[in-house]
C-alpha positions, -999 to +999 in steps of 0.1 A: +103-505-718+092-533-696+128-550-685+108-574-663+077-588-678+085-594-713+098-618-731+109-623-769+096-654-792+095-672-828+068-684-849+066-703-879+062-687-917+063-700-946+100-690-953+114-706-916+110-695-881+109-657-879+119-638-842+090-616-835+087-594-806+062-609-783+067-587-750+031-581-736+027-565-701+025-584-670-007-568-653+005-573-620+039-563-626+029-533-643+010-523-610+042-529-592+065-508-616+035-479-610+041-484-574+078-482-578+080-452-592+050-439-567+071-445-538+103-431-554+089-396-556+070-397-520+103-407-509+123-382-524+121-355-500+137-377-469+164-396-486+201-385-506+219-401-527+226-432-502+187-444-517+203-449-554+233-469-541+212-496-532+217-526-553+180-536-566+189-549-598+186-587-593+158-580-566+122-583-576+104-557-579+075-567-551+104-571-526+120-536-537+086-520-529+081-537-500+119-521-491+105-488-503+075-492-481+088-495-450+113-466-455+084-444-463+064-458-433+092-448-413+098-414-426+060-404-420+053-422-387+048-395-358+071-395-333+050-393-300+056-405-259+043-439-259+018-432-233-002-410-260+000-443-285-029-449-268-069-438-270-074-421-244-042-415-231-020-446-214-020-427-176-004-450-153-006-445-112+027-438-096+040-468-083+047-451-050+005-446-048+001-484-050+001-517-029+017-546-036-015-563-053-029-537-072+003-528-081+008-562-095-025-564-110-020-527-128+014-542-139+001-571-157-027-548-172-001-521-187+019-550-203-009-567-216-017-528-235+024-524-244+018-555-264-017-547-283+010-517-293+038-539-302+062-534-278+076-557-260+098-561-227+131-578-227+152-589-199+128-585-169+132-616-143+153-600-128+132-570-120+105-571-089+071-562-104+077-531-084+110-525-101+097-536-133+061-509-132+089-479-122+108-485-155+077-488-173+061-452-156+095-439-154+111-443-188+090-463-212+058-448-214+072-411-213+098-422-242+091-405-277+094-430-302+081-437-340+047-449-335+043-473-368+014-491-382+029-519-398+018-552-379+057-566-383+071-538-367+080-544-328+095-519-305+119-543-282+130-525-249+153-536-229+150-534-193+182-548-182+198-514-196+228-537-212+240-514-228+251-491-197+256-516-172+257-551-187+259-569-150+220-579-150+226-594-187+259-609-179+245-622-146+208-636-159+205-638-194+244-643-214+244-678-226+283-689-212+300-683-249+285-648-243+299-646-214+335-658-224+332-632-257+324-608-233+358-613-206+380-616-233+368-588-248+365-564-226+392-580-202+369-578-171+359-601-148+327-620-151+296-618-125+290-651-112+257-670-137+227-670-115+192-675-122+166-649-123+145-640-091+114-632-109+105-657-137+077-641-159+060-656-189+059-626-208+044-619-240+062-625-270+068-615-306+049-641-330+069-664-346 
């Protein structure tokens, strides 16, 4: 049974119209309900039940593989420290082993490589470039995360640690409704808005 690809129809007898069952395959959406049912079964060994209540009905089926993909994508990808994303190995000085300049330039160069790998630094004006390269040998490159191939996938990470300590965020970066949503919220009061010391033109995500 092909829910998706056929369609019923009528032609003309000699005796009136006559409904005949004119359903032929879709190539192409043949290939996708193959692929379906491909990535169901590679699938099943990482998901429960929580896969099947998933409402895919009115969804084509391209999109619902696409879905499936990245699920699967994510299952498999390795789970590695970001410096070993890299070939050979990302080994960065320790900051304390650098001057200012070649600190700076080494900064610059280890960004410019986070990117080619997709992830990206948020919230760092605030940072000096010293401050900025000890986060990045410190806690980024030494962080295990899924390493994934897929070209729309970013890893964001964000360096004002907002989550912890939202001053930097609250400070820098909150627009002023943030701000407000953020006081009445959490009934505390605001840091005064300032502007970042350190304006960068980092790289960003593609739009």
């Amino acid at each position: 049974m092909w829910p998706r690809a056929f369609q019923d129809g009528m032609f003309a007898t000699r005796d009136g119209f006559k409904m005949v069952d004119s359903r032929i395959p879709d190539p192409e959406e043949v290939d996708q309900l193959l692929l379906n049912a491909q990535l169901r079964d590679d699938l099943e060994p990482y998901v429960d039940e929580s896969l099947s209540r998933i409402d895919f009905r009115n969804v084509p089926t391209q999109v619902e593989n696409e879905y499936l993909a990245s699920m699967l994508a994510w299952e498999e990808a390795p789970v590695l420290p970001i410096y070993k994303w890299f070939t050979p190995e990302l080994i960065a000085p320790r900051p304390e082993s650098l001057g200012n300049e070649e600190l700076a330039e080494i900064l610059w160069d280890v960004i410019d490589k986070l990117f080619k790998k997709r992830i990206l630094l948020d919230f760092t004006d605030h940072l000096s470039d010293r401050e900025l390269y000890s986060i990045i040998y410190r806690d980024i490159l030494p962080s295990r995360e899924k390493k994934l191939t897929s070209t729309n996938h970013f890893l964001h990470w964000d360096c004002a640690n907002i989550s912890d300590d939202p001053d930097a965020w609250l400070r820098y970066y909150a627009s002023e409704a943030e701000r407000q949503d953020w006081a009445v919220t959490t009934r505390r009061p605001l840091p005064p808005a300032s502007q970042p010391p350190h304006s960068r033109r980092m790289p960003r995500r593609p739009l």
